[in-house]
VOBA-1610 file (N, C-alpha, C; in pm, whole numbers, padded with zeros to 5 digits, always signed):
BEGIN
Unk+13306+12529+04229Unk+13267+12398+04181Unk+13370+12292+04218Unk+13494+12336+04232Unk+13567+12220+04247Unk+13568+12119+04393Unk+13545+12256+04494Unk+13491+12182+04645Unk+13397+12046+04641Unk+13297+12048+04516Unk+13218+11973+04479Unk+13269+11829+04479Unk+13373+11816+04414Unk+13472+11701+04382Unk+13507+11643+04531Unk+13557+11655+04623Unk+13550+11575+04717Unk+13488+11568+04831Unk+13361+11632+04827Unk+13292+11633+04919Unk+13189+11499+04875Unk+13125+11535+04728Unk+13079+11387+04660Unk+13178+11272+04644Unk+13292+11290+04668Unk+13379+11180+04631Unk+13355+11128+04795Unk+13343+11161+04904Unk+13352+11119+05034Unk+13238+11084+05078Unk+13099+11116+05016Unk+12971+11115+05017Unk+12926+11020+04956Unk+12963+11032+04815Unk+12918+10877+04714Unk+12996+10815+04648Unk+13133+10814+04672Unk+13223+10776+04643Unk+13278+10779+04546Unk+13260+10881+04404Unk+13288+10917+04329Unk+13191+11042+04269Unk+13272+11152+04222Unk+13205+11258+04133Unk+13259+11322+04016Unk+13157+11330+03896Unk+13203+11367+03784Unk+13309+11541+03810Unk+13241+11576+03948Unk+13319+11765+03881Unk+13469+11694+03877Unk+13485+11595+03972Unk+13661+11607+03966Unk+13705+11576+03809Unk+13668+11539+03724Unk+13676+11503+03589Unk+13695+11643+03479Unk+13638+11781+03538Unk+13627+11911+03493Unk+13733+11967+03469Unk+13822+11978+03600Unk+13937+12043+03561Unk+14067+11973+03541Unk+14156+12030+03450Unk+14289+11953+03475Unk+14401+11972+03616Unk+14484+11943+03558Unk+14571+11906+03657Unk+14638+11990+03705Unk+14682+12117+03635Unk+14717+12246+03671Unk+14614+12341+03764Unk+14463+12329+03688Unk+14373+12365+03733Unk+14378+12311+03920Unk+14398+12222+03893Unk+14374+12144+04037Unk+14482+12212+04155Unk+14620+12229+04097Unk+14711+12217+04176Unk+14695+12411+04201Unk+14658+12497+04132Unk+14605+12569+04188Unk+14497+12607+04280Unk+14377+12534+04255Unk+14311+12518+04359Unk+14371+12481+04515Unk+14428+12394+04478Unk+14519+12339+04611Unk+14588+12484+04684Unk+14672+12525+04577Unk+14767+12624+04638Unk+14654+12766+04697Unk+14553+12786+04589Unk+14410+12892+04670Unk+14399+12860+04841Unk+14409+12747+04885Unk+14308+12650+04969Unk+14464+12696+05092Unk+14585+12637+05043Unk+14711+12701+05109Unk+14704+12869+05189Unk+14725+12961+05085Unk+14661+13082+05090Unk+14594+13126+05251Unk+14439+13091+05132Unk+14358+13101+05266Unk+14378+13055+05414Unk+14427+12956+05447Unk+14478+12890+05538Unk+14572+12976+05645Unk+14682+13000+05527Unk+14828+13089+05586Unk+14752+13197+05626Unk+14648+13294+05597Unk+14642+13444+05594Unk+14517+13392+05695Unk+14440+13331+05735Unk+14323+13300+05799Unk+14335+13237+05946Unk+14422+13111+05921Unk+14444+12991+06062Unk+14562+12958+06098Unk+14713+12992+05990Unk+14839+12971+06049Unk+14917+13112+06072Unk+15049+13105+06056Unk+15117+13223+06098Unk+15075+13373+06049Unk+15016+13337+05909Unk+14986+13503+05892Unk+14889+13529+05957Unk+14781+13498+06037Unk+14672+13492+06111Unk+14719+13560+06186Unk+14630+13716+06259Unk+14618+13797+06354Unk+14599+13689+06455Unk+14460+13602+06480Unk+14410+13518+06514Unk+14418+13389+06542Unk+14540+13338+06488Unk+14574+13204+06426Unk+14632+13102+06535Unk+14700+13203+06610Unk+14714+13073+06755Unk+14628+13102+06853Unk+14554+13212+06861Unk+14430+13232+06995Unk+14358+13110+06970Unk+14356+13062+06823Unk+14231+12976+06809Unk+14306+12783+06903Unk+14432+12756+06906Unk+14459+12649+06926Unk+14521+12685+07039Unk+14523+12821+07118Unk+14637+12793+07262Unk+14587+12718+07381Unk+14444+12759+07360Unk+14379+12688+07457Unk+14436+12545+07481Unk+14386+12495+07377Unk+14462+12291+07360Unk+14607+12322+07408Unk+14656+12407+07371Unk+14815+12355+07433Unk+14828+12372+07576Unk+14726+12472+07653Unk+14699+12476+07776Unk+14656+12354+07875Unk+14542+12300+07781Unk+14511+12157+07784Unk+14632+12022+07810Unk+14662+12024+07716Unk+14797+11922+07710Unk+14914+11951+07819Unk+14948+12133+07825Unk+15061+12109+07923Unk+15018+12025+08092Unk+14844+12129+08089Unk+14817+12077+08257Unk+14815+11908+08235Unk+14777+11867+08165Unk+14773+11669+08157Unk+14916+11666+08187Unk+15026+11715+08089Unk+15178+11670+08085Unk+15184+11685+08264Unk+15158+11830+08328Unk+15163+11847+08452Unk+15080+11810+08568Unk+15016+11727+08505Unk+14934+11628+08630Unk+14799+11743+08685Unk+14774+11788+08639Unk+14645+11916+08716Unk+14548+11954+08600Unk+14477+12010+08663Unk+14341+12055+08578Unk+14374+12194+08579Unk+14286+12253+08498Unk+14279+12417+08489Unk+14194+12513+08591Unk+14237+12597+08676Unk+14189+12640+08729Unk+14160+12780+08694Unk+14229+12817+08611Unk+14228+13009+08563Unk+14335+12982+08392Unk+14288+13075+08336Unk+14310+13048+08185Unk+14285+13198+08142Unk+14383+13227+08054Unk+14401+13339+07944Unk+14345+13305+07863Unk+14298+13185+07832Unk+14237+13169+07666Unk+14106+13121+07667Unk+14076+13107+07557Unk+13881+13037+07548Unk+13840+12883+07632Unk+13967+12828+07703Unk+13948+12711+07753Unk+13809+12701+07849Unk+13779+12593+07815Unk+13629+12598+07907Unk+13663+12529+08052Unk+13668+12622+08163Unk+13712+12567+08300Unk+13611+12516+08347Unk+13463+12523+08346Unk+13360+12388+08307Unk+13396+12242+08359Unk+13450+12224+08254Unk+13524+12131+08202Unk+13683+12066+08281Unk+13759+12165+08219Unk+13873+12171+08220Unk+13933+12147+08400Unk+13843+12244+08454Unk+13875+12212+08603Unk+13794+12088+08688Unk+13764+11971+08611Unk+13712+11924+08716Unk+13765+11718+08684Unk+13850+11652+08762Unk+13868+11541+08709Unk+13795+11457+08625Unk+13625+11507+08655Unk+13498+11378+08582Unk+13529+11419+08479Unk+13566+11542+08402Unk+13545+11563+08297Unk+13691+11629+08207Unk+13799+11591+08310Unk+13934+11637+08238Unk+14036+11528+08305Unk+13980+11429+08298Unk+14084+11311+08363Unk+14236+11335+08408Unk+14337+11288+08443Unk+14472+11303+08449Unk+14490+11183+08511Unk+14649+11172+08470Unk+14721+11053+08498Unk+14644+10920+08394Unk+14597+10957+08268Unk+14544+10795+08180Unk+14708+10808+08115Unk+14673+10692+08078Unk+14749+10602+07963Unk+14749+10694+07811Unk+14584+10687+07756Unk+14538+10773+07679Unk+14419+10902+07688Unk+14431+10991+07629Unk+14372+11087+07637Unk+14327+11057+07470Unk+14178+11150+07476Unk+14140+11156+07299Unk+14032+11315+07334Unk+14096+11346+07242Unk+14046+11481+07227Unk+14001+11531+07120Unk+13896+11551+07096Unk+13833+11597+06929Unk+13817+11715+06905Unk+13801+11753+06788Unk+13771+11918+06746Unk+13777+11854+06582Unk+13726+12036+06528Unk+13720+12024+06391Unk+13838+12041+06360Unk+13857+11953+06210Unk+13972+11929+06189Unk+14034+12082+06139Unk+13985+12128+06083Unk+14042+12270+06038Unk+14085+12364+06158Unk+14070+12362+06295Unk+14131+12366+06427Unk+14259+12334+06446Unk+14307+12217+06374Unk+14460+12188+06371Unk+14584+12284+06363Unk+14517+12365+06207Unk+14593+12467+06212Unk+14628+12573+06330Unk+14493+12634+06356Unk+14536+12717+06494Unk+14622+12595+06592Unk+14616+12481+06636Unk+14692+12418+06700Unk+14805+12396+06704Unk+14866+12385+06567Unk+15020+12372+06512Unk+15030+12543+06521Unk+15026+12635+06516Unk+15063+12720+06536Unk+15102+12788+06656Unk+14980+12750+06761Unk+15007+12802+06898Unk+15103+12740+06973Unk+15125+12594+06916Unk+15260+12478+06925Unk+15405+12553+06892Unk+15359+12622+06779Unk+15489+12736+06794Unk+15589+12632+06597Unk+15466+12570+06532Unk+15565+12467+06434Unk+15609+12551+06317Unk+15727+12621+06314Unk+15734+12709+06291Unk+15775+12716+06111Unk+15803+12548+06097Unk+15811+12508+05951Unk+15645+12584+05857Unk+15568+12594+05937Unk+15483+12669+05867Unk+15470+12766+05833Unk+15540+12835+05900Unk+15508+12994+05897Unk+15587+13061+05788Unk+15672+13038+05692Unk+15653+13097+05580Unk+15603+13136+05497Unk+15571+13273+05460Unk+15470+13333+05370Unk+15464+13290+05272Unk+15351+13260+05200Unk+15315+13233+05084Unk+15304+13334+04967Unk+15378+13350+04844Unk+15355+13404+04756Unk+15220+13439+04720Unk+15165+13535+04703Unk+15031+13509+04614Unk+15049+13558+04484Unk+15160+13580+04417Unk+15178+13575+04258Unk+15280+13494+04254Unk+15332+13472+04092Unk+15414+13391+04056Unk+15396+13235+04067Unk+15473+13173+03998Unk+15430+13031+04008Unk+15418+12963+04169Unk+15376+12845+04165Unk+15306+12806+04303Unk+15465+12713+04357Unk+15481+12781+04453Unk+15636+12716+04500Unk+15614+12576+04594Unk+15690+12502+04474Unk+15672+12317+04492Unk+15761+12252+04599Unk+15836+12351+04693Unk+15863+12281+04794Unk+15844+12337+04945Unk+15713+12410+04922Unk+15676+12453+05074Unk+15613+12312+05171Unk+15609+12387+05268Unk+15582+12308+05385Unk+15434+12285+05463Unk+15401+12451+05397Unk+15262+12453+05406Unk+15140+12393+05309Unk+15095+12259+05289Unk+15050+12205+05187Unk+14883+12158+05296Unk+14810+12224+05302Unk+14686+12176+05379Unk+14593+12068+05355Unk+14625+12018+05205Unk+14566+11883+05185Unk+14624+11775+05269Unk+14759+11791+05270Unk+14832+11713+05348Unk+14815+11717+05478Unk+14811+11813+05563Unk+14778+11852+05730Unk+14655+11843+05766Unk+14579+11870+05690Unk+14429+11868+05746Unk+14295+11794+05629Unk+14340+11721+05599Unk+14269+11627+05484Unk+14128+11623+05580Unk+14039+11552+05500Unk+13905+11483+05611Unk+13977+11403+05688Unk+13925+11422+05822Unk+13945+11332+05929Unk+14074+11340+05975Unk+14108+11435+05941Unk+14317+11472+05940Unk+14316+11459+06143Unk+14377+11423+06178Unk+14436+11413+06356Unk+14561+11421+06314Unk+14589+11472+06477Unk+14740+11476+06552Unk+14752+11432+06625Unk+14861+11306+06632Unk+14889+11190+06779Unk+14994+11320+06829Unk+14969+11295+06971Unk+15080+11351+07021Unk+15123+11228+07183Unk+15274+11201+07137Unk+15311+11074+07209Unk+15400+11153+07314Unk+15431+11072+07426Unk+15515+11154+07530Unk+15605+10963+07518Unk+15742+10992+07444Unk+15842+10883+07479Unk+15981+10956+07563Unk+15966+10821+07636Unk+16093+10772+07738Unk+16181+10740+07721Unk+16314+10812+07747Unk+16446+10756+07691Unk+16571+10778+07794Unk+16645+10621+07818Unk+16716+10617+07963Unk+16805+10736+07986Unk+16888+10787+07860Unk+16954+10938+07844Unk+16897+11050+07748Unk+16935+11140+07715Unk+16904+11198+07628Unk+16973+11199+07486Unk+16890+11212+07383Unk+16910+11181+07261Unk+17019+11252+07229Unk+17076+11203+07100Unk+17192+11268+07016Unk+17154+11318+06928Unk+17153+11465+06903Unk+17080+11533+06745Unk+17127+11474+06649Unk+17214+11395+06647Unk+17298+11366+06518Unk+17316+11226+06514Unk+17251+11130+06591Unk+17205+10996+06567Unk+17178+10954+06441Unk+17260+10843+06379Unk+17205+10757+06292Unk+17164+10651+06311Unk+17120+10559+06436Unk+17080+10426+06460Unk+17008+10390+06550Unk+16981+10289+06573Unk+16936+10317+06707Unk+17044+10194+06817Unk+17149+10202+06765Unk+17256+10162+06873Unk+17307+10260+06935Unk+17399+10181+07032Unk+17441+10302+07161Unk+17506+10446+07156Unk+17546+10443+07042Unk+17601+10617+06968Unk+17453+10694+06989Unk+17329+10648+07019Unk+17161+10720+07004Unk+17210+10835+07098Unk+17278+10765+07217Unk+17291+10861+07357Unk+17362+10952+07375Unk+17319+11084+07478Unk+17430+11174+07499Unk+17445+11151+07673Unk+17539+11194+07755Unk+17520+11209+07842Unk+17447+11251+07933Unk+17405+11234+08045Unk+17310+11301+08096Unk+17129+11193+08143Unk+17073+11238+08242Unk+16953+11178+08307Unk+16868+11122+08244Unk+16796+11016+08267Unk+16627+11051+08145Unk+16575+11137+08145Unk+16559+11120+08024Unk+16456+11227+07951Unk+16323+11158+07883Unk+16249+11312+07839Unk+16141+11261+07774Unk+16133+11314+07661Unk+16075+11291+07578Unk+16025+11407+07453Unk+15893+11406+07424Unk+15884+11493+07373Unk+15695+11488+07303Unk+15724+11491+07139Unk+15636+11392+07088Unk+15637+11399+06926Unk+15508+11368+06852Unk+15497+11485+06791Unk+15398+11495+06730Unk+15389+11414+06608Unk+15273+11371+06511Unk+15293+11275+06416Unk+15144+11342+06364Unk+15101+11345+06261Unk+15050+11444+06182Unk+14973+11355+06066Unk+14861+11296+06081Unk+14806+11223+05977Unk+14875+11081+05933Unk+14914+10996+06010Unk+15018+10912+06030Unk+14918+10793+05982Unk+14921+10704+05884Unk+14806+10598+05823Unk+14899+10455+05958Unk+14818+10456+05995Unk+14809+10277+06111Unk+14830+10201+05975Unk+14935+10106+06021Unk+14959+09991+05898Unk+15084+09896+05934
//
């Protein structure tokens, strides 16, 4: 019953089930929903990065300027191998899937802040990392940006004055950003 609560809340913009349970009630549900997740679509998953390696296959050939021509994974070469329909060299790329896909995605990414096991007894531990309301809400996306930087960064940067730099060529990085509200 509680699924009920925001599926009508996103549907008609409000529903009495969320009114049913309290607040403990809730935050277990949440942590159920965690669970399933970890043991189903992230690290505890037999399965859990077959489902997103493909996309990272995707992204490296864009990073590497080429299409797919042969693939270990479910990638559709269809597709994948042909410019009309796998562009290279844009500005932007947009790529959709269901959002519950993310997970296998951050996993086959290798994000490894997830992959700690989840208790399934004892109280619900309030500072994990794995929180799936948060990662994969409705409509949950992942920007993934490729920035330019004249040297390479300093792990231990506090500013963004000239201490940012270490020695050494440009570089690039890739950074992911994870449900990020435009504002």
């Amino acid at each position: 019953m509680q699924t009920l609560c925001p599926y009508e809340t996103v549907a008609l913009g409000y529903s009495a089930f969320c009114d049913l349970f309290t607040y403990e009630e809730w935050q277990g549900f949440e942590y159920s929903i965690d669970l399933s997740f970890a043991g189903n679509n992230y690290f505890q998953s037999p399965t859990g990065r077959a489902v997103g390696i493909a996309y990272v296959e995707e992204i490296l050939a864009r990073l590497q300027n080429h299409v797919l021509t042969t693939t270990g994974t479910q990638a559709n070469l269809t597709l994948d191998s042909d410019t009309r329909t796998f562009p290279l060299n844009q500005t932007l790329y947009f790529d959709f899937s269901h959002d519950t896909n993310i997970a296998g995605v951050l996993t086959a990414f290798g994000f490894t802040q997830f992959a700690p096991v989840l208790p399934e007894m004892g109280p619900i531990p309030t500072n994990r990392s794995l929180i799936v309301s948060h990662l994969q809400p409705f409509a949950a996306r992942v920007d993934i940006e490729i920035i330019s930087s004249p040297h390479p960064l300093s792990a231990t940067r506090t500013s963004a004055s000239s201490d940012c730099y270490t020695e050494g060529e440009a570089t690039s990085y890739i950074h992911f950003i994870i449900n990020q509200i435009a504002g």
